[in-house]
C-alpha positions in Angstrom: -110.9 -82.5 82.1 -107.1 -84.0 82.6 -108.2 -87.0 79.9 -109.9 -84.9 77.8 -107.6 -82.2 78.0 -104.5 -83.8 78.5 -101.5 -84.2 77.1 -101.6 -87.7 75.4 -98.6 -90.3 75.8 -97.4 -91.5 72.8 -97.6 -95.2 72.3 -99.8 -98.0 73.2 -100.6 -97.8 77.2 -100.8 -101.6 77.8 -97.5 -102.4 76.0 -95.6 -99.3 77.9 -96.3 -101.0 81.2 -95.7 -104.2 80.2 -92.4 -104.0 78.1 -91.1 -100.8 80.9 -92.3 -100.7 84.3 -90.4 -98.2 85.6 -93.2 -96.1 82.9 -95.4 -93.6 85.9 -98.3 -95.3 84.5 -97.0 -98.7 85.7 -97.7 -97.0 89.4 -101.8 -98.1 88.2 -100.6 -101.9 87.8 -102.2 -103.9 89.8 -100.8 -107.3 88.8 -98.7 -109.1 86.1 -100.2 -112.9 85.3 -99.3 -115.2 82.6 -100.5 -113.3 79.4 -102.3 -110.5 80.7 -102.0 -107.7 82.7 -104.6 -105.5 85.2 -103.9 -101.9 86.3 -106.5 -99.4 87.3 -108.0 -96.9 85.1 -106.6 -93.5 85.6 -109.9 -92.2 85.1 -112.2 -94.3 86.7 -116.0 -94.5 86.3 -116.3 -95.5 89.7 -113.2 -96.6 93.1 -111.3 -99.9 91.5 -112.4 -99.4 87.9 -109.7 -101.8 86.6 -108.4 -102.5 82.7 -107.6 -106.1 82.1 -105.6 -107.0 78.9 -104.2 -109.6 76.8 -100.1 -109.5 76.9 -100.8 -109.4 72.8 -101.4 -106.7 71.2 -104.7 -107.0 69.3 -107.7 -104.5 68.3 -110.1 -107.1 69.3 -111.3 -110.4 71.1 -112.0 -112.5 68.0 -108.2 -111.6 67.2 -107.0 -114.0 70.7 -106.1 -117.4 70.1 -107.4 -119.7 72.4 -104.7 -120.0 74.7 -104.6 -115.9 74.8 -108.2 -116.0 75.8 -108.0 -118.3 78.7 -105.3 -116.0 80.1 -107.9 -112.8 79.9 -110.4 -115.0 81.2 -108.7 -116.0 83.9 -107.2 -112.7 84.7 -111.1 -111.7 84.7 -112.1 -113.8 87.0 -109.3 -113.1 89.5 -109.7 -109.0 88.8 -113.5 -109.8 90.1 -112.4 -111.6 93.4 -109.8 -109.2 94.3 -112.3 -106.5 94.0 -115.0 -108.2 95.7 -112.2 -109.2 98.2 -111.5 -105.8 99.0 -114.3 -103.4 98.0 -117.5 -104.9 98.9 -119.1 -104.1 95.7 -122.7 -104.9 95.0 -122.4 -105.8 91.7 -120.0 -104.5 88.4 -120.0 -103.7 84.7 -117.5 -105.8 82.7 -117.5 -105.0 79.0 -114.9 -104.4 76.2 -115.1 -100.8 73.8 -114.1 -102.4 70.2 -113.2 -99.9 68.1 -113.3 -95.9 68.2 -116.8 -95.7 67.7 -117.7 -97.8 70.7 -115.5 -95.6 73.1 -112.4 -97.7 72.8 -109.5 -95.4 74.3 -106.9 -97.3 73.4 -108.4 -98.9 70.4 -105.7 -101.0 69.2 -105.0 -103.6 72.2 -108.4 -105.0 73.7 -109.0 -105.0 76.8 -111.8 -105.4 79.7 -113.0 -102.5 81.6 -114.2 -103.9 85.2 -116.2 -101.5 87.5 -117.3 -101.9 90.6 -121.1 -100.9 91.7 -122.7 -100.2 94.5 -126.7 -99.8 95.2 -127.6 -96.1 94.9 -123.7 -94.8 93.6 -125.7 -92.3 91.3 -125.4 -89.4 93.4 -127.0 -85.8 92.5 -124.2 -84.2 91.2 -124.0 -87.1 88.4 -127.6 -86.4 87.6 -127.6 -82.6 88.0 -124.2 -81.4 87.0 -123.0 -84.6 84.8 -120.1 -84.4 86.9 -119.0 -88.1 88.5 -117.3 -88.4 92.0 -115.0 -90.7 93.1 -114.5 -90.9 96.8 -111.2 -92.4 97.3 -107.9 -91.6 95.8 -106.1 -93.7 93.3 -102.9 -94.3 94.9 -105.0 -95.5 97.8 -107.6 -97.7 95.7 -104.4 -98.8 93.6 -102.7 -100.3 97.1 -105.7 -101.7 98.7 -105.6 -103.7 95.3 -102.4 -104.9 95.2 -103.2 -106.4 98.8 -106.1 -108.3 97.7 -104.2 -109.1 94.3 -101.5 -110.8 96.8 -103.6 -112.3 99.5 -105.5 -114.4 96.4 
């Protein structure tokens, strides 16, 4: 209800924590790599739902030049380690919302969604009350994170 609800900052999301981190959302960055960046989401699917973007600011993937996709790429891959690193996951989702109509939040920067997943983390109040519980705060998920970010 707080995203839904909420007031909404003004401004792109992914170019206020890049270009000012002292921004409160920056608190959700998890780490700054040559042309991208990774921060949690706010309001995550799932514990260590992370965003990874581009440094530019572009609606969608086909818009990257080569050398801007090799930096999401490789901010991808090191987004999945540090999760796996530090959150056991069974599996994740990785996927990209292009455009309002496909969910995209923030539809003018492209960016990755990564979720973690774990066998059986449908519980019953997902199925019976469509509401989704996540187990572990974000200040807490957002610091385990930063370890793993560091120790890769």
């Amino acid at each position: 209800m707080q995203y839904i609800g909420g007031e909404q900052r003004p401004g792109c999301l992914f170019c206020r924590v890049i270009e000012h981190p002292e921004d409160p959302d920056a608190e959700l960055v998890l780490w700054r790599p040559e042309g991208a960046i990774v921060l949690l989401n706010k309001f995550p699917y799932n514990p260590g739902h992370a965003l990874v973007a581009p440094i530019a600011h572009v609606p969608t993937l086909e818009d990257l030049d080569d050398e801007q996709s090799v930096h999401l790429t490789r901010a991808l891959r090191r987004t999945l380690g540090a999760l796996r690193t530090a959150m056991n996951p069974h599996g994740f989702n990785v996927g990209a919302n292009i455009g309002t109509a496909a969910g995209a939040g923030v539809p003018d920067h492209v960016h990755l969604h990564v979720v973690p997943r774990w066998n059986g983390d449908t519980n019953f109040m997902a199925v019976v009350d469509d509401v989704k519980i996540v187990n572990e705060a974000l200040a807490q998920t957002a610091e385990k994170l930063k370890r793993a970010f560091a120790a890769t």
